[in-house]
C-alpha positions in Angstrom: 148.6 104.5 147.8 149.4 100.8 147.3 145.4 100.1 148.1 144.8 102.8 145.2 147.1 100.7 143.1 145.5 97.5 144.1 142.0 99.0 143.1 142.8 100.1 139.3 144.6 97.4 138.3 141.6 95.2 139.5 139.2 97.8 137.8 141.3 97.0 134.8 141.1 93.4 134.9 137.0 93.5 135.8 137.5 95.9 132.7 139.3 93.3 130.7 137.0 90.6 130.7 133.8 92.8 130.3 135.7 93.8 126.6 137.0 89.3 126.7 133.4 88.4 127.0 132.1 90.9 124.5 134.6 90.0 121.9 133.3 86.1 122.2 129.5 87.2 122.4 130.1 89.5 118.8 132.1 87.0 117.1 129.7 83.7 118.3 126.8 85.7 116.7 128.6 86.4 113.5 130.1 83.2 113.1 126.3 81.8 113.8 124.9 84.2 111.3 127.3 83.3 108.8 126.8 79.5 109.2 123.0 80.3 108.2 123.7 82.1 105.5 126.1 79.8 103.9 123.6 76.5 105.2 122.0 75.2 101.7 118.4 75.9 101.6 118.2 78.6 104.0 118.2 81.3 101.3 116.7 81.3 97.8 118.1 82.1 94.6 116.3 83.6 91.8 115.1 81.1 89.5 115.3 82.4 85.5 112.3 81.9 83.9 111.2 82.7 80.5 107.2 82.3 79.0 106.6 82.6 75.3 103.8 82.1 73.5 103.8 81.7 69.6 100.4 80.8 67.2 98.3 82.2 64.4 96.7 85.4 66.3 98.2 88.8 65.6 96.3 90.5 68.3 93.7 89.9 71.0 95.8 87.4 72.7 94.9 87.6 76.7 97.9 86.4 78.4 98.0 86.1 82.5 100.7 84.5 84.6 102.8 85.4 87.9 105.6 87.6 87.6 109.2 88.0 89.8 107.6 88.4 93.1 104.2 86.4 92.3 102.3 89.2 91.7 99.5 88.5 88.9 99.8 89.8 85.4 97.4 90.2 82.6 97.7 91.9 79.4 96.3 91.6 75.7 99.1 90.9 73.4 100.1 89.9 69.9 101.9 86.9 69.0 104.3 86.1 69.2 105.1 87.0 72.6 107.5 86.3 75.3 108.5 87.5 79.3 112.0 87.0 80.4 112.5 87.4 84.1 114.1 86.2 87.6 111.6 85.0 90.0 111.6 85.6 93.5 108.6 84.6 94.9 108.0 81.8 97.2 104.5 80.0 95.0 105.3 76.1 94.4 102.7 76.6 91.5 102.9 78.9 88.8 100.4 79.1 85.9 101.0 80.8 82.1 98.3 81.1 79.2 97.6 82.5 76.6 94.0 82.8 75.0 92.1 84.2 72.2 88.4 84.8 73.3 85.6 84.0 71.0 85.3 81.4 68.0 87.5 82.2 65.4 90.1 79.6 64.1 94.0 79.5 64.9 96.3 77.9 67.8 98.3 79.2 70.7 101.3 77.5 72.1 102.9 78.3 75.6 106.2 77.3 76.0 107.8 77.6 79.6 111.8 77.3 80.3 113.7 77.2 83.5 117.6 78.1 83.6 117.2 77.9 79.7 115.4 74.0 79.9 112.0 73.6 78.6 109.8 72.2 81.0 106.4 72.8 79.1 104.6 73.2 76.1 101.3 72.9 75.0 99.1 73.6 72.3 95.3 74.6 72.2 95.1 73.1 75.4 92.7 75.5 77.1 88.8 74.7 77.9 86.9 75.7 74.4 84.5 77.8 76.2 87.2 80.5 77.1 88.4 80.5 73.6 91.4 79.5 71.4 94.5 79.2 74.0 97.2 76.7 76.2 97.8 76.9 79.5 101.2 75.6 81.5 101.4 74.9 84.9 104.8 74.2 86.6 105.4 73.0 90.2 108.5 72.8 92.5 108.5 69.4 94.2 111.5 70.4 96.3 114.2 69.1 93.5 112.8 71.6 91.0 110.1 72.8 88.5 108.4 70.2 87.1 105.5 71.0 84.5 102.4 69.8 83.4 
């Protein structure tokens, strides 16, 4: 009886540490997993971003740029015009215009803003063979959007 004895309470201990070793496996993973989610530049936050475009056309505007997760937009529009949105996507270039095919007269502006800054604007920039319109281009350097 005393051997019986002897053999469950060393089942319990073998028991014991199985559960000991366990416990400090589970809680080294979650205190690694929540050291790379709290490490700075491991995750991304949503950058606000905000695209008008303003000018003398009323309609016929073609406007193109990359939405929230960098898929590729195009749409005729009116001005003026504007696209408000978080962006998720991973592009370190991102390019807006807005341009009015054809030869008639007027101006379009594009105007791009970050976290409510303006980081570019430009007017009747676009080649003259593709018609009245600006382009902006903004790039992330690492330290943050930069236009041109």
């Amino acid at each position: 009886m005393a051997v019986k004895k002897i053999a469950a309470v060393d089942a319990m201990n073998r028991w014991d540490d199985r559960r000991m070793r366990m416990t400090s496996l589970t809680a080294a993973v979650m205190l690694g997993a929540g050291l790379l989610v709290a490490t700075p530049g491991t995750a991304s936050a949503a950058v606000p971003v905000v695209f008008e475009l303003t000018g003398t056309f009323a309609d016929g505007v073609q406007v193109s740029y990359f939405g929230p997760n960098d898929e590729p937009i195009v749409q005729v529009a009116g001005l003026p015009w504007s696209a408000a949105y978080d962006y998720n996507g991973s592009a370190r270039s991102l390019t807006f215009t807005g341009i009015h095919p054809g030869g008639d007269p007027g101006s379009v502006t594009c105007k791009v803003s970050i976290g409510g800054k303006t980081i570019v604007s430009h007017t009747n920039n676009a080649p003259k063979p593709a018609g009245v319109g600006a382009y902006c281009n903004i790039v992330d350097l690492g330290s943050g959007y930069r236009g041109n």
